[in-house]
N, C-alpha and C positions, 0 to 999 in steps of 0.2 A: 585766627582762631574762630574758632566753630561751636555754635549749642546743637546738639538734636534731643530733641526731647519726646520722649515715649512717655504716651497718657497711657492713664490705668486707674486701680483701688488698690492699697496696699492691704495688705495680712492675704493669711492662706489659706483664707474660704473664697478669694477671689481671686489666684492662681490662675486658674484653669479656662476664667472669661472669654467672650468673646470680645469684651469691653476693654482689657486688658490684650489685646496683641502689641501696641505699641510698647507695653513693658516688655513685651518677647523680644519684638523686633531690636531694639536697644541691648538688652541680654545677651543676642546670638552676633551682634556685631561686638561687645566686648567680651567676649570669649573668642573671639574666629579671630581675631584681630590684638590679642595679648595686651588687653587696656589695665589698668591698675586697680585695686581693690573699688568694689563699691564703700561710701564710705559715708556718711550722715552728715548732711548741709544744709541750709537753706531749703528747709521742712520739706527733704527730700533725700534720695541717694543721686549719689555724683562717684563718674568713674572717667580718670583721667587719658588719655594715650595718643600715640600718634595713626594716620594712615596717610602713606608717603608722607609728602613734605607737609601735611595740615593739623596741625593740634585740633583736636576735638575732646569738647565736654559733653559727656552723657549723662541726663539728667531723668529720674524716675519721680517726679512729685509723689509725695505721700500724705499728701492735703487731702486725698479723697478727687474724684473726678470733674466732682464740680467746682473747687477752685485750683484749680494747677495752676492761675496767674497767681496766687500768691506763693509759691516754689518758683515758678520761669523765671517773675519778675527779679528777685534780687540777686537772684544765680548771674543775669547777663548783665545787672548790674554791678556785681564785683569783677567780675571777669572783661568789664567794659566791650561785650559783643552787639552790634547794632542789631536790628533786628529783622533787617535783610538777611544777616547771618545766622537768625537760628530756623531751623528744620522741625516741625512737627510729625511724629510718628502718631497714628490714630486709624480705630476702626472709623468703616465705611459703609454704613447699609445698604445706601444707593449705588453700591459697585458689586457684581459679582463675585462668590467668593475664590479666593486666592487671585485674583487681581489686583494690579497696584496702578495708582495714578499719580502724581506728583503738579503742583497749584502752588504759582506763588500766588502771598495776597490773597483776599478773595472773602466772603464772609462765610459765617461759621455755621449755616444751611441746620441751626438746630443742635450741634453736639455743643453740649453740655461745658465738656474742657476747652473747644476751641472759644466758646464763648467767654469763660471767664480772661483766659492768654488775652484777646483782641480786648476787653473789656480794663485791662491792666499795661495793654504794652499796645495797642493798634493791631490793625491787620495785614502789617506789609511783608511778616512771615511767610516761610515754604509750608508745606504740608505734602506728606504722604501720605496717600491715602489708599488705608487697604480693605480692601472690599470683603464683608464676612457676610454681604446677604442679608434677605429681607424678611422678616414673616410672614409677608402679608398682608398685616393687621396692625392697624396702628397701636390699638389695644393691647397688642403681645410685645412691643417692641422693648420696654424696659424688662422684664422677663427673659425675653430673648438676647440680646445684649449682657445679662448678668446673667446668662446660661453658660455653661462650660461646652467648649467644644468638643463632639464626638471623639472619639479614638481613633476612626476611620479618618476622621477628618487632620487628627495631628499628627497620623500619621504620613498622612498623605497629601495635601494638596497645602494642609499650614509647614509641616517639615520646606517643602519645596519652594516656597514664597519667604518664608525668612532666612534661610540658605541663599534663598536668589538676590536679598535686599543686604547680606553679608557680602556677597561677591559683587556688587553693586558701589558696595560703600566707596572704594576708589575715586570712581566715576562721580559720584555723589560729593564729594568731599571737594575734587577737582570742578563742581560747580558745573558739570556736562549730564545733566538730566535724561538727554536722549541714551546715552550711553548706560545711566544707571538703568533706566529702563528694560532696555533690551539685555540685561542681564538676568536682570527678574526673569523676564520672558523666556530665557534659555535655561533659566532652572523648573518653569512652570509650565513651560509648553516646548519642549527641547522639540528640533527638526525630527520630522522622520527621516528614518533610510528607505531607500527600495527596499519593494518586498522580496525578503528571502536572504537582502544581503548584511553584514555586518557593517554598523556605520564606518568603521575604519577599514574598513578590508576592502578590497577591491575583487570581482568575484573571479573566480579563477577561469583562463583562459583554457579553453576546451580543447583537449587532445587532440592532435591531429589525428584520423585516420591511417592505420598501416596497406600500404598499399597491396594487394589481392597479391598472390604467387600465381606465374604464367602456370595454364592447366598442360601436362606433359602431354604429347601427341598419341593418339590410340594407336595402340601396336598394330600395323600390317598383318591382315588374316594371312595362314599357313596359306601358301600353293602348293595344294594337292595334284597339279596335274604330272603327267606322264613325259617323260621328252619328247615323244612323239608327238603327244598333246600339243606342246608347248612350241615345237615347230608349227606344227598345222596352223596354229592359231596365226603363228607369229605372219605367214603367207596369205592368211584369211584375213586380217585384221586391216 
């Protein structure tokens, strides 16, 4: 059995966050994946289900961002999950946006949630980490982080990265990192085709040429001459 836990702010003035992608991320894996009601636990929501052979618990803290150890903590406590086994879902300033990284272990470089989780359970957790970009300014980052993301942006490049981290989950759950990875990548930055061609298609092989019709022989001009002509010549010739 498995935790993954997606940080965020609950209520629905914080929906739309950038702060909040780990509650997307956890979201779009229990729906893509027919997990069981979300359902009020351990000052949190928890939603039950399988992917292949690996029981997974989804958990959404609703402590508020800055203490999600007090929601992780007694969740992988009843459920007795070590803590090599649970997964953190979490924005990432220092990653570009719609990129994913994946850390076991490791310290919490400043976010807020990862601090309290390590501050309540250690730091020998996973983490993914999804990159939603930086302000600039150090100044703007609480702001920017409690901004809601573009329309352009959820439609486009976050649709693509939590679809990717959905079709992922597998590979994630089977403990193959690399694998979850390169699925992200194939929903975030799919191969191109040649140009011109259709990625599935193969481009169609080029008519043979029909080959020319022989040109018929020009008609022999009329002989106009005379028989007598036609002798004389024929003893001239």
């Amino acid at each position: 059995m498995k935790l993954w836990v997606g940080l965020g702010n609950p209520g629905a003035q914080y929906a739309g966050n950038r702060h909040n992608i780990g509650f997307m991320a956890v979201d779009r894996i229990a729906e893509d994946h027919g997990f069981g009601p979300w359902r009020a636990r351990f000052q949190g929501e928890v939603s039950e289900g399988r992917i292949g052979s690996e029981r997974i618990v989804l958990l959404k803290p609703a402590t508020y961002m800055n203490d999600s150890g007090r929601s992780v903590r007694p969740t992988a406590d009843f459920y007795k999950i070590p803590l090599e086994d649970i997964t953190v879902f979490h924005d990432e300033l220092d990653i570009a946006p719609g990129k994913c990284r994946l850390k076991q272990g490791g310290g919490h470089a400043g976010h807020n949630g990862l601090r309290s989780i390590s501050q309540h359970m250690g730091e020998a957790y996973a983490r993914v980490r999804l990159g939603v970009g930086h302000p600039g300014d150090k100044a703007k980052v609480a702001n920017y982080v409690l901004g809601d993301f573009s329309k352009a942006d959820r439609e486009g490049w976050l649709a693509d990265l939590l679809h990717g981290i959905s079709d992922g989950a597998p590979a994630l759950a089977r403990g193959e990192g690399d694998h979850f990875l390169n699925a992200v990548s194939l929903r975030v930055a799919p191969p191109r085709s040649s140009a011109g061609t259709h990625p599935e298609r193969a481009p169609a092989e080029p008519k043979p040429e029909k080959p020319a019709k022989p040109k018929a022989p020009a008609p022999a001009a009329e002989d106009t001459r005379s028989p007598l002509d036609k002798l004389r010549d024929k003893f001239n010739g």
